[in-house]
LOPALO-604097 format. One line per field, with one value per atom (N, C-alpha, C): chain; y, z, x; residue number from 1; atom name; residue in one letter. Coordinates in steps of 0.001 Angstrom, whole numbers, plus 500000, padded with zeros to 6 digits. Layout:
c = A;... .
y = Y;... .
z = Z;... .
x = X;... .
k = NUM;... .
a = CA;... .
r = A;... .
This chain:
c = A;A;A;A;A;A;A;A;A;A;A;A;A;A;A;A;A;A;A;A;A;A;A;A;A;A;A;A;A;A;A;A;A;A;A;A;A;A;A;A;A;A;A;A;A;A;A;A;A;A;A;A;A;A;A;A;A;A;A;A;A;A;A;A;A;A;A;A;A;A;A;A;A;A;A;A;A;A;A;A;A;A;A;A;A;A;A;A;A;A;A;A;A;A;A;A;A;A;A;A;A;A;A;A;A;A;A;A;A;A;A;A;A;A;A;A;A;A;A;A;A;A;A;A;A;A;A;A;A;A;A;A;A;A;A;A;A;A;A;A;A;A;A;A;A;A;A;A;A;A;A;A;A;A;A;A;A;A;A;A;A;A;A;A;A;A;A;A;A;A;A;A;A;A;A;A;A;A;A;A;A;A;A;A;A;A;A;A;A;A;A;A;A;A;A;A;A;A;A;A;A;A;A;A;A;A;A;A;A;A;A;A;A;A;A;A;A;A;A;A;A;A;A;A;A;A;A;A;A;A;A;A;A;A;A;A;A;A;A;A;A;A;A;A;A;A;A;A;A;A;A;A;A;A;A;A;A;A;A;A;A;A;A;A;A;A;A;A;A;A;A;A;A;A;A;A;A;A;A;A;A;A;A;A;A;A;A;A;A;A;A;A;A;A;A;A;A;A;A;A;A;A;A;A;A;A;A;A;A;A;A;A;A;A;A;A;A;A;A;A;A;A;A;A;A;A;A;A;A;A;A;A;A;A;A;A;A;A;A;A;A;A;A;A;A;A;A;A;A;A;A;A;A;A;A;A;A;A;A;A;A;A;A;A;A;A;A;A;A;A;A;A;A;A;A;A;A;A;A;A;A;A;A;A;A;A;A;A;A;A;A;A;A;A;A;A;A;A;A;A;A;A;A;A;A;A;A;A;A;A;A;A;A;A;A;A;A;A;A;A;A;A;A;A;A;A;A;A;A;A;A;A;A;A;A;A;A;A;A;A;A;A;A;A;A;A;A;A;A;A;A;A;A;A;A;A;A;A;A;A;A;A;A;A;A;A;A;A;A;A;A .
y = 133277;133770;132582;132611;131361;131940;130791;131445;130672;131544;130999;131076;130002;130012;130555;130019;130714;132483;133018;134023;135114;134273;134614;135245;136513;136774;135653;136166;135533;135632;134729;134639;135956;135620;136794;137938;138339;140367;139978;139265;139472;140112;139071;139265;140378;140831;142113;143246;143703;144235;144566;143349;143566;144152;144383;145184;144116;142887;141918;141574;141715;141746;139637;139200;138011;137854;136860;136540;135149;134759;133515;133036;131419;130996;129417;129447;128131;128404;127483;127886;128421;128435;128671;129885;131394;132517;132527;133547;133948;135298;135628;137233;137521;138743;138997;138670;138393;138127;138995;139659;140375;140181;139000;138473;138778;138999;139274;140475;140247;141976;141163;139893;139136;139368;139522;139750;138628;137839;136811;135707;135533;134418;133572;134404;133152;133076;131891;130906;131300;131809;131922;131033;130227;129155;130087;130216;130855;130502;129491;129032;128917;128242;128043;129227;130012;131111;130815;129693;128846;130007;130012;130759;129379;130143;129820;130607;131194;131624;130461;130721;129456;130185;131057;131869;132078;132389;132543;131316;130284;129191;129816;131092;131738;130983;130077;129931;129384;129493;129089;128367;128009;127305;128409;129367;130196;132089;132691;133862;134114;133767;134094;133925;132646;132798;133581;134132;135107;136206;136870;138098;138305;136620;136817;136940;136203;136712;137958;138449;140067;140729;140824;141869;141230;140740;140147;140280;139466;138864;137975;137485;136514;135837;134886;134033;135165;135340;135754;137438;137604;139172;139339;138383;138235;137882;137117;136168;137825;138474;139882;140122;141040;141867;141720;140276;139569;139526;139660;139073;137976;136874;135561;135339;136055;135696;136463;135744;135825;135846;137143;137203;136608;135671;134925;134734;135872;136071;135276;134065;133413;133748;133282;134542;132686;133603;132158;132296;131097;130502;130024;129126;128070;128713;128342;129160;128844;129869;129849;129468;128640;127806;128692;129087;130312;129212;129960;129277;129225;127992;127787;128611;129089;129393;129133;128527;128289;129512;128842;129572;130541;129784;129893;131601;131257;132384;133985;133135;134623;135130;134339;135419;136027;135519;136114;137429;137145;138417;139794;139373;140100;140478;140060;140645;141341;141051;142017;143523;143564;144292;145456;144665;145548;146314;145731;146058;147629;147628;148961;149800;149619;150040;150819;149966;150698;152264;151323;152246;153331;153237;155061;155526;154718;155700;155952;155868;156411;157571;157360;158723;159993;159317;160714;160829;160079;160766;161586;161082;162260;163233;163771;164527;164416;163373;162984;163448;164126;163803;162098;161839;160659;160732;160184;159875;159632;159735;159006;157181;156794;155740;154527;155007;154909;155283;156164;156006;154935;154745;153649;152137;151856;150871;150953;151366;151360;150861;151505;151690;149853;149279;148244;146910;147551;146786;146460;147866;147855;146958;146843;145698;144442;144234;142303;141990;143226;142811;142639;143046;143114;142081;141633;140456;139557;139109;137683;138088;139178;139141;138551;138884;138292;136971;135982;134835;134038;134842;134651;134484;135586;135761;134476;133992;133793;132118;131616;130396;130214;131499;131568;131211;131728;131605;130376 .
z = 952778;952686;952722;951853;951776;951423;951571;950788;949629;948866;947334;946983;947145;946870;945189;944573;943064;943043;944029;944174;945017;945341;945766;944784;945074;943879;943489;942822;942023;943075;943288;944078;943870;942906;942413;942512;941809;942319;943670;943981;945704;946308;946277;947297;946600;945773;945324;945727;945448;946543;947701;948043;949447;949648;948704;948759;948434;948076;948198;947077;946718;945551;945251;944882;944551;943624;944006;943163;943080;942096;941518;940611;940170;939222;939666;938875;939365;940063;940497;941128;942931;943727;944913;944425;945144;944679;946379;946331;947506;947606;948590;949393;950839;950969;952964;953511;954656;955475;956248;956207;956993;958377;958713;960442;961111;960649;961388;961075;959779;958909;958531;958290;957730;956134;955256;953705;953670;952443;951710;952222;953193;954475;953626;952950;952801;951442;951583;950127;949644;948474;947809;947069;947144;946026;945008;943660;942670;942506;942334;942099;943276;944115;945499;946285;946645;947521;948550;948624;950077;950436;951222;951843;953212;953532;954449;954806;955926;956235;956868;956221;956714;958302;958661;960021;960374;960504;961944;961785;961066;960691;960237;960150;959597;958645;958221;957424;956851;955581;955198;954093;953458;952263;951548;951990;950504;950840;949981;950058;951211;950989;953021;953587;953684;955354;955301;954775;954563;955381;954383;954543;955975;956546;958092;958400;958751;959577;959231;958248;957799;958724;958897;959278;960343;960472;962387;961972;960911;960688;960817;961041;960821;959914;959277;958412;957577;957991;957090;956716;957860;957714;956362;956408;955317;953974;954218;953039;952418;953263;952737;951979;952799;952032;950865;950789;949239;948466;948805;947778;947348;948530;948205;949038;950210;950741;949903;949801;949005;949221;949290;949609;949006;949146;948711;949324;949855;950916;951965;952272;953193;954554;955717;957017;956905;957502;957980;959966;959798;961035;961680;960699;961480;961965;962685;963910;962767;962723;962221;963353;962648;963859;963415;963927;964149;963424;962943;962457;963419;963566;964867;964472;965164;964740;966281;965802;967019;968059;969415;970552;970205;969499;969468;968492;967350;966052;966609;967605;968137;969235;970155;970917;969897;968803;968052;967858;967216;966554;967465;968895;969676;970305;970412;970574;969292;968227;967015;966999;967300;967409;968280;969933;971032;970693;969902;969380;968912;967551;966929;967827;969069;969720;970195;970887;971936;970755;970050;968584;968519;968407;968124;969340;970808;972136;972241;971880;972144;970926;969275;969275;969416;970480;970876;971893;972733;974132;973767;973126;972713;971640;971886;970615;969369;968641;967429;966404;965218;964179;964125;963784;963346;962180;961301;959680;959839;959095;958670;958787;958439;957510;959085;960199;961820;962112;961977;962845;962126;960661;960614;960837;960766;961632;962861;963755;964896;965148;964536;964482;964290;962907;962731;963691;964189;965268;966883;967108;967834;967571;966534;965794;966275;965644;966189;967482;968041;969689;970122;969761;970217;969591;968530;967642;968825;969192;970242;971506;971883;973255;973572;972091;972089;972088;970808;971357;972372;973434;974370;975474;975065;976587;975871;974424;974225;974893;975066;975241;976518;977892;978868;979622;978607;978609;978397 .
x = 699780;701132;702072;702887;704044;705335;706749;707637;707880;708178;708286;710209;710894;712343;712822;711962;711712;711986;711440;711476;712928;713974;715137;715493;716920;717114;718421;718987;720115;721129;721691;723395;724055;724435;725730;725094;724237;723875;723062;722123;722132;723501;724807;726048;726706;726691;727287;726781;725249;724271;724799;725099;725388;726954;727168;728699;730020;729770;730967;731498;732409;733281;733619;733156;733269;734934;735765;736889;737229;737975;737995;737397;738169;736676;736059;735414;734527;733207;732261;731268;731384;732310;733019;733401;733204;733960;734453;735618;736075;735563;735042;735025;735287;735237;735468;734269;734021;733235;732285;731267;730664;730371;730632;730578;731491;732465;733728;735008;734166;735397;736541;736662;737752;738361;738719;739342;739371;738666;739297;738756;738230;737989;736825;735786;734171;733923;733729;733384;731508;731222;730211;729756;728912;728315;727225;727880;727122;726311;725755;724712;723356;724127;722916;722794;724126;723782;723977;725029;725495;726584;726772;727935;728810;730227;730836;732136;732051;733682;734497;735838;736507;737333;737097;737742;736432;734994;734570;733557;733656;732483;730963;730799;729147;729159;727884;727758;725932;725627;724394;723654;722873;722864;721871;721702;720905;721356;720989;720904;719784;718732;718041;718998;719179;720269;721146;721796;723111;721494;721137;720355;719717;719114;718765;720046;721312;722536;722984;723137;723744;723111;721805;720718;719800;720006;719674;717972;717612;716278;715804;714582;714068;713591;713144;712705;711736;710921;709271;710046;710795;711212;712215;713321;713979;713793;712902;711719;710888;710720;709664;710601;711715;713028;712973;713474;713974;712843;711907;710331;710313;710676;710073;708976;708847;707206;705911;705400;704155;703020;702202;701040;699784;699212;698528;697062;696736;695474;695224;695990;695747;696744;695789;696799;697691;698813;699767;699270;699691;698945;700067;701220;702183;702914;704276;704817;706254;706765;708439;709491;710293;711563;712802;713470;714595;715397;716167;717208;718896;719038;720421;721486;722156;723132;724188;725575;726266;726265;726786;727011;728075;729322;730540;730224;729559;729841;728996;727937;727289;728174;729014;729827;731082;731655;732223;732015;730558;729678;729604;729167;729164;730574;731335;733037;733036;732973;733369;732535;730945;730579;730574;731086;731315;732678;733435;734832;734707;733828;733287;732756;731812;731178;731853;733737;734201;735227;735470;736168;735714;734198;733594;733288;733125;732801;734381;735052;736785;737337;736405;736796;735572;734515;733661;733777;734784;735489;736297;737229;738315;737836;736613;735499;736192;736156;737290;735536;735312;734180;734096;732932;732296;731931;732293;731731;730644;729438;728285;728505;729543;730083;729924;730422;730733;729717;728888;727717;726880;726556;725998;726228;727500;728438;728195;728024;727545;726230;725509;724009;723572;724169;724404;724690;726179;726346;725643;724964;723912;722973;722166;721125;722116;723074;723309;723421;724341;724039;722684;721592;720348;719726;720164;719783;720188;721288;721946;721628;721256;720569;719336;718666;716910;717668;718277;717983;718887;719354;719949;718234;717561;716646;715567;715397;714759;715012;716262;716493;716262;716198;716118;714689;713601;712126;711509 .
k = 1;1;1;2;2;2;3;3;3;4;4;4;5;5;5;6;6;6;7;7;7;8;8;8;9;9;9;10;10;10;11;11;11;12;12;12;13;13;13;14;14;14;15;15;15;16;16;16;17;17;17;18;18;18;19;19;19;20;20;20;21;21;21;22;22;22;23;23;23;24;24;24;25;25;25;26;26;26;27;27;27;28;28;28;29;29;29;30;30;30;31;31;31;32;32;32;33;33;33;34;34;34;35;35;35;36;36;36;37;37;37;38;38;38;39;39;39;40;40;40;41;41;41;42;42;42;43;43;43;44;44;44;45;45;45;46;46;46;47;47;47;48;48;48;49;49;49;50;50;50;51;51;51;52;52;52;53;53;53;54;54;54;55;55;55;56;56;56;57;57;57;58;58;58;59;59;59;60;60;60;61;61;61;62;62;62;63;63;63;64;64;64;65;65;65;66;66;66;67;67;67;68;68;68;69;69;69;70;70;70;71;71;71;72;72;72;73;73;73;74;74;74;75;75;75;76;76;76;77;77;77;78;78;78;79;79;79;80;80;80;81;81;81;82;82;82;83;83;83;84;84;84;85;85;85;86;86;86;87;87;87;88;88;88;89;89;89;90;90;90;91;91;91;92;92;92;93;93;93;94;94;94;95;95;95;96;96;96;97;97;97;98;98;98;99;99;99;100;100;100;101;101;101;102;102;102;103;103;103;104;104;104;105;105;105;106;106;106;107;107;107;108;108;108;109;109;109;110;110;110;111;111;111;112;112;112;113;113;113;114;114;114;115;115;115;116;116;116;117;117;117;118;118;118;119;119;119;120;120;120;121;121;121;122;122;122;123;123;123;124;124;124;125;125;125;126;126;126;127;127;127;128;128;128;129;129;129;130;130;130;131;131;131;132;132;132;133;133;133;134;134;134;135;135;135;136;136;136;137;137;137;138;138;138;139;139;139;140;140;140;141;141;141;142;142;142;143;143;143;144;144;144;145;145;145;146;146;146;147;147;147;148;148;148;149;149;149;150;150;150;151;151;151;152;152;152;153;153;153;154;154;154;155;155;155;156;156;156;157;157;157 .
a = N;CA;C;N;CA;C;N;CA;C;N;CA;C;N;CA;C;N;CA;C;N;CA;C;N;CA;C;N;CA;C;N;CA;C;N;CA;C;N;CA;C;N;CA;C;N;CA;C;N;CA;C;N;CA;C;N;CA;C;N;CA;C;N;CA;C;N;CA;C;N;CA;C;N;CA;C;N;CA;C;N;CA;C;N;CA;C;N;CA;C;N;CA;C;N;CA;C;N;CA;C;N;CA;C;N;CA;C;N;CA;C;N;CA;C;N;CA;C;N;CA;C;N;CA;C;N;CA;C;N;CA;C;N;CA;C;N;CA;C;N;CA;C;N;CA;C;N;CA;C;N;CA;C;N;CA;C;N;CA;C;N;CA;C;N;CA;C;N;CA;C;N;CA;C;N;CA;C;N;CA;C;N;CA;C;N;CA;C;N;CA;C;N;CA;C;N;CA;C;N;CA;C;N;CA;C;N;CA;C;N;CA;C;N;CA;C;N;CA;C;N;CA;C;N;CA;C;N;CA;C;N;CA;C;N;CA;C;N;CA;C;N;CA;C;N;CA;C;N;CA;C;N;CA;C;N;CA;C;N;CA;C;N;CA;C;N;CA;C;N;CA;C;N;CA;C;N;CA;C;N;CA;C;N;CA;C;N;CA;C;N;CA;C;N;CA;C;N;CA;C;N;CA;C;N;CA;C;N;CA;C;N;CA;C;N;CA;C;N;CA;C;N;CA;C;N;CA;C;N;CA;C;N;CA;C;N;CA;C;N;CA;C;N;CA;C;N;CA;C;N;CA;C;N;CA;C;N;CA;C;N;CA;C;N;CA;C;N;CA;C;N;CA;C;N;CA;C;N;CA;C;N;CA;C;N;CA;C;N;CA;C;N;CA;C;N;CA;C;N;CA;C;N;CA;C;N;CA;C;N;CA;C;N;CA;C;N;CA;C;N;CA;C;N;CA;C;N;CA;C;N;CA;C;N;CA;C;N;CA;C;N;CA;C;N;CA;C;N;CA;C;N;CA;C;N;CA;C;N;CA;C;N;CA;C;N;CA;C;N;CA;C;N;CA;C;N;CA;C;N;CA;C;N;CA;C;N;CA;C;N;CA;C;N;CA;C;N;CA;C;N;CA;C;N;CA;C;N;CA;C;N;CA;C;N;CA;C;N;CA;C;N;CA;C;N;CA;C;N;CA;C;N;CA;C;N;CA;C;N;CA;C;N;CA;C;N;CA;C .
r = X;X;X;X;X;X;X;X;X;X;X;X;X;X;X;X;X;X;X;X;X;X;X;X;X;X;X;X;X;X;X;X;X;X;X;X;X;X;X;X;X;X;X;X;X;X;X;X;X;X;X;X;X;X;X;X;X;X;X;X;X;X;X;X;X;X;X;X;X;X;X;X;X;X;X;X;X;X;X;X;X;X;X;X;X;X;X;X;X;X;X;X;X;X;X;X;X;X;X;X;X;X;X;X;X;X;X;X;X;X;X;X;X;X;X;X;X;X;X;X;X;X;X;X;X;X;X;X;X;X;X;X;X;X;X;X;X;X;X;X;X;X;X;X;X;X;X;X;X;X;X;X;X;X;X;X;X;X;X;X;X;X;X;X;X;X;X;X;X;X;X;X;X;X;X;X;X;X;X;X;X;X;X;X;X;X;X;X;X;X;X;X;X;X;X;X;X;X;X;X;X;X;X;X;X;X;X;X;X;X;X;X;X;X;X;X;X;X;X;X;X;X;X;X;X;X;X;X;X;X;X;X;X;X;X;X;X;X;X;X;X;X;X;X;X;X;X;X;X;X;X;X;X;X;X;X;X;X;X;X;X;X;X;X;X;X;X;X;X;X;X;X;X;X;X;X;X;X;X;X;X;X;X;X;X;X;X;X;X;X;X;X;X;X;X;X;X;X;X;X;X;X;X;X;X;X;X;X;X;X;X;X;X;X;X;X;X;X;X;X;X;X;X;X;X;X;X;X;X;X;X;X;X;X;X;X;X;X;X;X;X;X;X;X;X;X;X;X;X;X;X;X;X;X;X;X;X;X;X;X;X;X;X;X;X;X;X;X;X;X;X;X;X;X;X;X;X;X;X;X;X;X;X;X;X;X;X;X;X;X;X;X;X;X;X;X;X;X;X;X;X;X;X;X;X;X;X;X;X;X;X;X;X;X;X;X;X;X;X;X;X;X;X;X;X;X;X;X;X;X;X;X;X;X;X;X;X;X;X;X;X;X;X;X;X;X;X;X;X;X;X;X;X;X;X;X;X;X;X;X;X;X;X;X;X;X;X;X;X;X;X .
């Protein structure tokens, strides 16, 4: 089993996929930010699949890394998603190194997420309906908090 980068998809329909409206021209597009719910904030490299928000610093050099931070994955896990890991009959053996991500952008993450959290326990106190739309936003935001807790306990170990 290996990953094969050949096998990423394409920049541009990857991040569209993912719901992001790319604008501008040149190889740099502008879109909103999924780390933080910012408009306008992160730079797209068409070509590489680099990303960067210029307001919460997320940032990465390929479409994996976007896809592990979006979705609170790991390397081989994200590498599956996309179908660049490659089954090749051989077991992998070597140990995968997490990819860093600042102190600073994961307590962000986690203030933004507890944010939504408190958003929908306030309108099912006040028994307000919940969209589908909010519960999966939630659901979501649940995953990253639990994403930065692991490598919170993991740094602890």
């Amino acid at each position: 089993m290996s990953f094969n980068r050949d096998h990423l998809p394409d920049p541009v329909s990857y991040f569209e996929s993912e719901g992001l409206v790319l604008k501008g021209k040149g190889k740099w597009r502008t879109t909103s930010c999924a780390f933080h719910g910012g408009s306008d904030s992160m730079r797209v490299h068409l070509e590489r699949g680099a990303f960067m928000c210029m307001a919460c610093a997320a940032k990465g050099g390929d479409v994996l890394a976007y896809h592990q931070a979006a979705h609170g994955l790991g390397f081989i896990d994200a590498a599956k998603a996309l179908g660049a890991w490659v089954e090749d009959g051989t077991p992998h053996t070597g140990s995968t190194r997490p990819t860093p991500i600042p102190a600073r952008l994961l307590l962000e993450s986690v203030a933004q997420e507890l944010t939504v959290a408190a958003l929908v326990a306030s309108d099912m106190v006040r028994q307000a309906s919940i969209s589908e739309t909010d519960k999966e936003r939630l659901i979501k935001a649940a995953g990253r908090i639990r994403y930065v807790a692991d490598i919170a306990n993991a740094h602890r170990a």
